[in-house]
N, C-alpha and C positions, 0 to 999 in steps of 0.2 A: 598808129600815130602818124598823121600827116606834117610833112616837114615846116608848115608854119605852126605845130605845138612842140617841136624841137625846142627843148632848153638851150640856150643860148653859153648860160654859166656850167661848170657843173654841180653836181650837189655835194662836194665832198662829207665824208666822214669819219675821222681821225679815231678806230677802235680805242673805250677805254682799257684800260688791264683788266675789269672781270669782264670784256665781252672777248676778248684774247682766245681763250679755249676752245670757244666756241666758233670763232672764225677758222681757228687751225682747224678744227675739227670738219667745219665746210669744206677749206682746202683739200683735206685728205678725201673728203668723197668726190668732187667736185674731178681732181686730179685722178682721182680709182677709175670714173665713167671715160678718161679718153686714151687714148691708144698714142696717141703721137702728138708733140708739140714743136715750136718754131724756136729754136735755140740761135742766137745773134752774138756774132762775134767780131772780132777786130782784128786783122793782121796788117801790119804796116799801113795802117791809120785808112786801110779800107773794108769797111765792115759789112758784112756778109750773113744772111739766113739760111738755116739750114732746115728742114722734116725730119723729125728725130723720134725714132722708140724711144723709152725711157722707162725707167721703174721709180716708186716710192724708196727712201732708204733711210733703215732706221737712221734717229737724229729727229729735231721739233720741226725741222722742214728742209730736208734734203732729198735729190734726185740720183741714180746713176743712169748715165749713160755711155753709149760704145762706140768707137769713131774708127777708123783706119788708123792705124799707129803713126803710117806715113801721109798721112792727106792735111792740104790746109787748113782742114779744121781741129784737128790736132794740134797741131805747131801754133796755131792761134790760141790756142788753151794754153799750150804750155807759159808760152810769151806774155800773156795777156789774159790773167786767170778773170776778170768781169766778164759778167755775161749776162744777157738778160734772153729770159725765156716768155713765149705766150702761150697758154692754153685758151682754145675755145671751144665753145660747145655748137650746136648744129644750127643753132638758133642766130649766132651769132654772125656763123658764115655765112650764111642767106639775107644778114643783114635785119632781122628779125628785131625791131629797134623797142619795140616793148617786150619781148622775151629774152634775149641775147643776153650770155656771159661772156667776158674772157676775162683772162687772170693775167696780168703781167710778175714776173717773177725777176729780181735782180739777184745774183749771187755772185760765189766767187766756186769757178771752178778748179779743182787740183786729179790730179792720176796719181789713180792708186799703187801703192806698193804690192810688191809680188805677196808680200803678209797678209795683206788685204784683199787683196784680188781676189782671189779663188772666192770668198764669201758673197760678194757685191757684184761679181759673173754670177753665183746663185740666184740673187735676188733679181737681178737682168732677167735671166732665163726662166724663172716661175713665169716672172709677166710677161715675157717675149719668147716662149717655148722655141717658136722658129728660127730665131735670131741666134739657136744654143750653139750653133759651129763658128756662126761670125763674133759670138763675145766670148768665148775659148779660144781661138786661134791666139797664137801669136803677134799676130801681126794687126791683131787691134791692141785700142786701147780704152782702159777703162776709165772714166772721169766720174767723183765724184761731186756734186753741186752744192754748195752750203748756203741756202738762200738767207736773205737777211730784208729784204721789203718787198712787200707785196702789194699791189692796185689792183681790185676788182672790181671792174667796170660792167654794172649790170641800167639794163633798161634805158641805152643810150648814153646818159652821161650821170648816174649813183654811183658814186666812187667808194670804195671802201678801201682805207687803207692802213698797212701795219708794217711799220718797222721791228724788225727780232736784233736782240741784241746779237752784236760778231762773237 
């Protein structure tokens, strides 16, 4: 696609509720094929990206992931549970304008209880085998994501998008 057949507008498209299922179901694979995403956060109204492993967790679209207990990206969760996440695929890193995905993901982050912990450190460490002494330790901590809107923006500017109820 050469930049004068760039869409100017984009093509939005507001999923109805039977194409729902099917979107999450994208999502889920979509989110399966990548390893790390960009989790954006806010502390004292300056907001910051991070590279973040991450795993699926059960829920209709939730993440966990695993931070330093004591690091600004912590203490920006705790404080300021929003957060918007991007996955993107290879296509889109290179700029790939007729193949390119990425996902943007809004949610509301919370850290887990010690009840909960130990299960959602499991589900960490399936998909992040090597990451198993940094999401055990102490001195992380574990966040779960409970996302509620999603934009996926494929083929420069085909927007797909879906609000989940809170």
């Amino acid at each position: 696609m050469s930049f004068h057949q760039l869409p100017l507008e984009p093509q939005k498209t507001v999923l109805a509720r039977e194409d729902k299922e099917s979107f999450l179901h994208w999502v889920h694979a979509f989110l399966a094929a990548r390893q790390t995403l960009i989790l954006a956060t806010c502390w004292q109204a300056v907001p910051a990206c991070n590279l973040m492993s991450f795993a699926p967790a059960p829920g209709v679209c939730s993440l966990v992931i695993v931070s330093p207990a004591d690091s600004r990206k912590s203490r920006a969760l705790r404080h300021n549970p929003n957060v918007s996440l991007l996955a993107l695929d290879d296509k889109a890193y290179s700029q790939d304008l007729d193949q390119g995905t990425a996902l943007t993901m809004n949610g509301r982050a919370r850290e887990v209880a010690a009840g909960e912990r130990q299960g959602l450190e499991q589900v960490f460490t399936a998909r992040n085998p090597s990451l198993e002494p940094f999401a055990r330790s102490p001195q992380s901590a574990v966040f779960c994501i409970r996302v509620h809107h999603l934009v996926a923006v494929t083929n420069f500017q085909k927007l797909t998008e879906l609000h989940l109820e809170e």
